[in-house]
Structure formats: C-alpha cells, structure tokens
N, C-alpha and C positions, 0 to 999 in steps of 0.2 A: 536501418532504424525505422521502427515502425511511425508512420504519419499518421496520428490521432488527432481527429476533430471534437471539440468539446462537446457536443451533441452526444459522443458516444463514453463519455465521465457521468453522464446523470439522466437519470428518469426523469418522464414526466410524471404528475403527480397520479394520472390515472396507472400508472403502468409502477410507480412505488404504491401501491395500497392495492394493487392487485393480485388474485391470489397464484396469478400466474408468473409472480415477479420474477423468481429463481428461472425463468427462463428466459426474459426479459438482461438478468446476470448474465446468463452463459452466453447469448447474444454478444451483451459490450465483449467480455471477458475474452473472446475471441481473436480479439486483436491481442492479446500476449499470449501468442500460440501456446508457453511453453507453463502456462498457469493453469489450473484446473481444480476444480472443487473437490472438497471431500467431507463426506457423510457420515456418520454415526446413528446406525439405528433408523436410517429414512429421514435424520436429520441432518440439512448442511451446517456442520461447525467450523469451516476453514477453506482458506484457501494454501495452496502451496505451489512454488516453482520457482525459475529463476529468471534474474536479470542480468546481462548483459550489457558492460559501461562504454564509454569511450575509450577507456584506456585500454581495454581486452577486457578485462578480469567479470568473470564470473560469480554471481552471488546466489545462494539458496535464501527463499525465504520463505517464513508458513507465517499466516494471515488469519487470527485467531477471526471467527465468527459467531463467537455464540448470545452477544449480546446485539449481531445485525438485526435489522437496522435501525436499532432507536440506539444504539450508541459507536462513537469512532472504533473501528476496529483496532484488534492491537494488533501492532507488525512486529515479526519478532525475524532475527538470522535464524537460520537454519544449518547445523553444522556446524558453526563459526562465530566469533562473539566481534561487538564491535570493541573499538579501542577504549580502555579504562573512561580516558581522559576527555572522549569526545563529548560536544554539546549536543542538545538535544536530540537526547534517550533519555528516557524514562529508569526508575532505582529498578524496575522488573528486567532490564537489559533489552527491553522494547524499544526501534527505531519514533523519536517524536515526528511525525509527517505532518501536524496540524493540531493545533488545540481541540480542547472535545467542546469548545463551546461554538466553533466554527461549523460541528457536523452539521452534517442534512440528512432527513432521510432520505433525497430523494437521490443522493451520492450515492456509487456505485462502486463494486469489488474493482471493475477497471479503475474507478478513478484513485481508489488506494493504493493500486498499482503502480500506476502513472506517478504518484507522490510518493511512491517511495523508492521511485528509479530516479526522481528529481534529488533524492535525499540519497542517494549512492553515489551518484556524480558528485554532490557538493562535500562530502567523504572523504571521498578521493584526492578530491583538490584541498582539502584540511588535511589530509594528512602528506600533504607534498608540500604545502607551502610556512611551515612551522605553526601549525594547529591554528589559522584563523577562518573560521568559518565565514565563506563567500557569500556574498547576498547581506540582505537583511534579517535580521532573526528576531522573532515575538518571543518575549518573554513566557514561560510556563506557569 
C-alpha cells in the first residue's frame, strides 16, 4: 500500500494558479503509479486507472476532468457499475467521494484518487456486512 503524506493531496496556492499546474498534477499523481492523464486535443479532460483494495479486488476507474479545477471532479467505474442499491453515488452512476461544496481548488487528481480508494474500501465492507455503510456519512 502506498504511504501518502497529505502534503502531496494539494497545492499550494502559488502552484494551483500556476500555469504550470498539470505538472505540478503529474508530480502528486505519481504516487498511484497505475493512474495517468489523458488528453483531448492538447487538452487534459480525465484521469484513468485502477485501484487496488484490501480485499484483492481490482477496480477501473476514469476521473472526468473537464470542469478541473473550479469544480469536484466526477469519479465514475470504469468497466463495471456499482451496486443498484449503494449510498452515496450520484443518479449519473458516479461514485459520491465528497460534496461539491467541500472542493478546493487547490485539491489535487491524487487527492480524488486517495478518496475514492477510501470509497472502494468502504464498498466493500457494505457490501459484506448487509448494506451498512461504515463511517459516518454527510448528507447530499
């Protein structure tokens, strides 16, 4: 398992408004070897790759960007849907990692990452322990 320091979940403000940021991204982003951006036209709109839980299992996900960063990114499976019945996802079948009134800009593609490997594990244990979601949960 990878050891993340929250230093490397967010920008500083000079290095979110710089126009060097997307490399600044691929920097954090590094620490989930198996994530990588991708482009449209010279423009980055997404991220994709996968996660790996405690339990073994495997997850694809693609990590919509096209409203970064002035709005929460959407996480969506990739391959795979989540379960009908699960709590917080979104009616578009996008995993909820965080309210959009929580974002920052100065949050990073790793830190969406990081929260929605938090949100895979907690998944998993709803779906083993007769659908009670673990932790505490914010209303949407």
């Amino acid at each position: 398992m990878v050891d993340i320091q929250s230093a490397f979940l967010t920008l500083s403000l000079a290095e979110a408004q710089s126009t060097s940021r997307w490399h600044y991204e691929k920097n954090r982003l590094e620490h989930f070897p198996n994530f990588r951006l991708l482009a449209s036209n010279g423009v980055i709109t997404a991220a994709e790759g996968t996660l790996d839980t405690q339990s073994g299992n495997t997850y694809a996900m693609r990590i919509d960007l096209t409203r970064y960063p002035f709005a929460l990114p959407t996480v969506y499976p990739k391959d795979w849907q989540l379960h009908p019945d699960v709590p917080h996802k979104f009616n578009t079948g996008a995993m909820c990692i965080m309210r959009s009134d929580q974002w920052r800009q100065t949050f990073t593609v790793a830190l969406v990452v990081a929260k929605a490997a938090i949100w895979l594990g907690k998944y998993e244990i709803w779906k083993r322990n007769g659908h009670n979601w673990p932790g505490l949960g914010q209303s949407h």
